[in-house]
Structure formats: structure tokens, C-alpha cells
SEBA-884194 format. One record per residue (C-alpha): residue in one letter; x, z, y. Coordinates in Angstrom, 3 decimals, decimal comma, always signed. Layout:
BEGIN
<node><aa>a</aa><px>X</px><pz>Z</pz><py>Y</py></node>
...
***
This chain:
BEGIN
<node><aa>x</aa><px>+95,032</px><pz>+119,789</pz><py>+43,467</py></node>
<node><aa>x</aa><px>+94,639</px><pz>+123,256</pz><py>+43,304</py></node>
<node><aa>x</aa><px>+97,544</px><pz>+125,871</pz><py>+44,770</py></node>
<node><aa>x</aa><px>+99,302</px><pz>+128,483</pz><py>+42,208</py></node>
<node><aa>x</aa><px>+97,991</px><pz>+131,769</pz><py>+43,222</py></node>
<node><aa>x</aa><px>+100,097</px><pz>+135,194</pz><py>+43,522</py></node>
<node><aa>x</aa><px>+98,606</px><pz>+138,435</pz><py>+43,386</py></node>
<node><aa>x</aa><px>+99,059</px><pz>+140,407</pz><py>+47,267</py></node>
<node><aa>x</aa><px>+101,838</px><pz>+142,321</pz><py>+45,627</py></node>
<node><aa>x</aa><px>+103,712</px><pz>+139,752</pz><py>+43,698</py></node>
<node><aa>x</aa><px>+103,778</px><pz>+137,950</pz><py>+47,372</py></node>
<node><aa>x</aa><px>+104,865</px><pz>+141,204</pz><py>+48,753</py></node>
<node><aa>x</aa><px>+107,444</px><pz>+141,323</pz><py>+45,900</py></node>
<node><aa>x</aa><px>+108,738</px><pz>+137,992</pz><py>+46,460</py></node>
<node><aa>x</aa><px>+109,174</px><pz>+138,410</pz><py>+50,292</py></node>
<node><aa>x</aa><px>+111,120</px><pz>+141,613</pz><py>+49,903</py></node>
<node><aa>x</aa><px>+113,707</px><pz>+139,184</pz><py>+47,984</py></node>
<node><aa>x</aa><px>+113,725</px><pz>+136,476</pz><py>+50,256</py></node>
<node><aa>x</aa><px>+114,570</px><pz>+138,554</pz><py>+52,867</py></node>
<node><aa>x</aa><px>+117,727</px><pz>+140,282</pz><py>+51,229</py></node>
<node><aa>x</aa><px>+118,783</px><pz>+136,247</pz><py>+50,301</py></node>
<node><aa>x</aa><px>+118,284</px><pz>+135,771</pz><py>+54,322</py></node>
<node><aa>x</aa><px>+120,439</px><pz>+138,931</pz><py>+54,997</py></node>
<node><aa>x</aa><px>+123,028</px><pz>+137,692</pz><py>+52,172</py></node>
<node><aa>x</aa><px>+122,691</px><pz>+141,442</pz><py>+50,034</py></node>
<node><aa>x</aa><px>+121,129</px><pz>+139,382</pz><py>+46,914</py></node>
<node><aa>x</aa><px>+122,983</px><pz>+139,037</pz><py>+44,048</py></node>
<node><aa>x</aa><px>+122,238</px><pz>+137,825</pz><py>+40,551</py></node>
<node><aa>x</aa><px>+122,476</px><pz>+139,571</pz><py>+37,272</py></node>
<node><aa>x</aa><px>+126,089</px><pz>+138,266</pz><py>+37,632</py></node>
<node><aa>x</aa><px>+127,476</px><pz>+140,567</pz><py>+40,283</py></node>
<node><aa>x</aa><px>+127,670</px><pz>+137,094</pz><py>+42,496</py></node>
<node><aa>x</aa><px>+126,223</px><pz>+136,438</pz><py>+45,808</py></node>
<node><aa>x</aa><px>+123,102</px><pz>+134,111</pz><py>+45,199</py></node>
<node><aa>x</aa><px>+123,408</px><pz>+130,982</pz><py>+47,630</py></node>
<node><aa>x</aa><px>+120,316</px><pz>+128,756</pz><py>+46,459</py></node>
<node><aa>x</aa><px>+116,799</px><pz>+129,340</pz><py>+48,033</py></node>
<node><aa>x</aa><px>+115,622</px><pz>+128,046</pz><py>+44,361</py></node>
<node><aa>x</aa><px>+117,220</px><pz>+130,856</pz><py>+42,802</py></node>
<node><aa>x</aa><px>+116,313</px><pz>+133,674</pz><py>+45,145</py></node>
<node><aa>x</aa><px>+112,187</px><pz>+132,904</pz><py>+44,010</py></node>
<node><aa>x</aa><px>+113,159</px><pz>+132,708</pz><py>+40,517</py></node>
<node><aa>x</aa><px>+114,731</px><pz>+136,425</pz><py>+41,297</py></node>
<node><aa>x</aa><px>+111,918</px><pz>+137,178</pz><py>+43,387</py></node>
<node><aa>x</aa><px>+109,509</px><pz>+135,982</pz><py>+40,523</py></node>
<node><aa>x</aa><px>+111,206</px><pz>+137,639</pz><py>+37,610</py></node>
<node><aa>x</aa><px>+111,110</px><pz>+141,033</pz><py>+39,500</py></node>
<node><aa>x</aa><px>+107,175</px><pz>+140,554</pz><py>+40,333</py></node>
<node><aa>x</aa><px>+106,437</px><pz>+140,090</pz><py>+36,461</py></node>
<node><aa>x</aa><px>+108,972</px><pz>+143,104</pz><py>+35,460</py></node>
<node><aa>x</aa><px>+106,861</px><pz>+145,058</pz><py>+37,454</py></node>
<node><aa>x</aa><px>+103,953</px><pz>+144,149</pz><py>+35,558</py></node>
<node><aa>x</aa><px>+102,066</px><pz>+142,189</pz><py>+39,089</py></node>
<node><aa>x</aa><px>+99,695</px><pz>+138,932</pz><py>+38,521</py></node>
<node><aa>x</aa><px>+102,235</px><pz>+135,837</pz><py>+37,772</py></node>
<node><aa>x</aa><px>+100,768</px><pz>+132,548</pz><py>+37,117</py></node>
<node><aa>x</aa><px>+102,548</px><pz>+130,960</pz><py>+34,139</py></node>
<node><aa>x</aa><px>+105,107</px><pz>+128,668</pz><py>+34,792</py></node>
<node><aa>x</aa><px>+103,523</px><pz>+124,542</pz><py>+34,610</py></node>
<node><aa>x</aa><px>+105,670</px><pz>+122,319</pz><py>+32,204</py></node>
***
């Protein structure tokens, strides 16, 4: 089984938005204080490919 694989700075991306969700500063698109770890790497995701970085695509 092989591992999805993140460019460095799309992992570097990714951990910069985990860590506001572990301070509690990350919000959604909403305004509203995100609460789920799920939707903190969604965040963390859709910022990496905004930012043009290497992002697998998603498996359906």
C-alpha cells in the first residue's frame, strides 16, 4: 500500500494550520471557530494547493 506523498512545503503548509487549530485562532471561510481535526487538514490542504505546492489528488 503505498503512502500519499506531500511536497516539503505543502507539509510545511499544513503544519502551520494545524498549529493555529491547536492554539484555537482557525476559523473557516465562515467567520466560525473550526472544532474538527478533519476540517483543519481540509483547510490546511486547500491553502497548500491555492498556493500552487504539490497536492496529490484526492482518492474516490
Amino acid at each position: 500500500m503505498s503512502k500519499t506523498k506531500y511536497s516539503e512545503k505543502a507539509q510545511e503548509k499544513i503544519g502551520e494550520v494545524m498549529h493555529e487549530f491547536k492554539e484555537g485562532s482557525l476559523r473557516s471561510s465562515s467567520g466560525k471557530k473550526v472544532t474538527n481535526r478533519k476540517q483543519a487538514i481540509a483547510i490546511g490542504i486547500s491553502e497548500a494547493k491555492e498556493a500552487g505546492l504539490k497536492v496529490p489528488k484526492q482518492k474516490k
